[in-house]
C-alpha positions as CSV (number, residue, x, y, z in Angstrom):
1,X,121.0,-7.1,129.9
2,X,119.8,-7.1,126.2
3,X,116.6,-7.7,124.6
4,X,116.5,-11.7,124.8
5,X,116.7,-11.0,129.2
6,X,114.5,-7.7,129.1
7,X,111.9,-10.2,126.9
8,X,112.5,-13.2,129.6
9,X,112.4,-10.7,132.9
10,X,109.1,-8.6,131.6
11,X,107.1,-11.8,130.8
12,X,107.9,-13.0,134.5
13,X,106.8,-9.5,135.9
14,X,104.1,-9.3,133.9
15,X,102.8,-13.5,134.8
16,X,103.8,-12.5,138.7
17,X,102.5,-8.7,139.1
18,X,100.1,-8.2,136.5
19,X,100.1,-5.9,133.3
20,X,100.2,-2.6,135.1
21,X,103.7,-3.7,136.2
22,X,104.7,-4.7,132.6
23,X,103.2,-1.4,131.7
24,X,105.3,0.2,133.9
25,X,108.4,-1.5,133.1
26,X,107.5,-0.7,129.9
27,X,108.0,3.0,130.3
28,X,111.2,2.5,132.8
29,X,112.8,1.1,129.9
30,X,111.5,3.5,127.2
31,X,113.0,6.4,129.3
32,X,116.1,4.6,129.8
33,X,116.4,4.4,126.3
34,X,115.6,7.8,125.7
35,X,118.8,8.7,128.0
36,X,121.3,6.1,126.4
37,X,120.7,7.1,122.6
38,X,121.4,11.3,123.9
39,X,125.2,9.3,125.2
40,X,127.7,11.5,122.3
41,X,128.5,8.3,121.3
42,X,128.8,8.9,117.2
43,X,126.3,5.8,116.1
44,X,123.4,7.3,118.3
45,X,121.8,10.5,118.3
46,X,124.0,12.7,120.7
47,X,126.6,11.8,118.6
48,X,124.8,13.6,115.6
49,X,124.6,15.9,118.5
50,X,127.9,16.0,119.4
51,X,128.9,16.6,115.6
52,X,126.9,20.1,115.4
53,X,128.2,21.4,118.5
54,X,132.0,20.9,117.1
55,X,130.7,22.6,114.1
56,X,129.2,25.6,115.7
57,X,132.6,25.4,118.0
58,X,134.5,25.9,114.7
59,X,132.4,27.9,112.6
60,X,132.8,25.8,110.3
61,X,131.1,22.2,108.7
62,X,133.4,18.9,109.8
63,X,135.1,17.1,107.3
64,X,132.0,15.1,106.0
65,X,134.1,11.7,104.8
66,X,136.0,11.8,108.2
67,X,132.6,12.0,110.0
68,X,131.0,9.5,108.0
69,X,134.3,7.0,109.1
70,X,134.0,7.9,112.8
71,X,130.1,7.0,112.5
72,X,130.7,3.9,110.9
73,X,133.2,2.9,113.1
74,X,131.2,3.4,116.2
75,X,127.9,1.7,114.4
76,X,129.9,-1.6,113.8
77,X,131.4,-1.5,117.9
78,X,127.7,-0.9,118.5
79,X,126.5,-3.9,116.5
80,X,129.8,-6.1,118.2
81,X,128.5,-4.7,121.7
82,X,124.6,-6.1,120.7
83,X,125.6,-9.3,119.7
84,X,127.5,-10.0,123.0
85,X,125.0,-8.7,124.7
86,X,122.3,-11.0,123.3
87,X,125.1,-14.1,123.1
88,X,125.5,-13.2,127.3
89,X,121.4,-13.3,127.8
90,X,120.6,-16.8,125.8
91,X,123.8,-18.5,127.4
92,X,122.1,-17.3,130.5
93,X,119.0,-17.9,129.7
94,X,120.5,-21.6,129.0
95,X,122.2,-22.6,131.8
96,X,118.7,-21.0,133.9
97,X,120.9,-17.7,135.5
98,X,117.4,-15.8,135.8
């Protein structure tokens, strides 16, 4: 789920469980966080990662313009994937799925 669902489901554990819970989901999602942006996925930090392991690999820097594509190309999948994402949670949230 995206942020409009995470938003909808922490408000209901929070109202049912109490702010501990929230607290605590809090920090499950905060780690899982942590873990997705260290994917080498080129838009998020492993990527940048990613990128200076092929250069110490080669010895040598990557082509910066060719990097700078591959970034940019991977950013704008990475905006596409958010906006699904966040179209998916309000229909849901629409036709009452949680």
């Amino acid at each position: 789920h995206g942020i409009v669902a995470i938003t909808k489901i922490g408000g209901n554990v929070i109202e049912q469980n109490g702010f501990f819970s929230g607290l605590l989901l809090t920090a499950m999602i905060s780690l899982n966080l942590a873990l997705v942006n260290f994917l080498p996925i080129p838009a998020l930090d492993g990527g940048h990662f990613m990128f200076l392991v092929i250069e110490k690999l080669r010895g040598k820097p990557l082509n910066e313009n060719a990097v700078n594509k591959i970034s940019t190309i991977f950013f704008l999948f990475l905006v596409i994937f958010m906006i699904l994402v966040s179209f998916n949670d309000i229909y849901a949230l629409i036709i009452h799925k949680f």
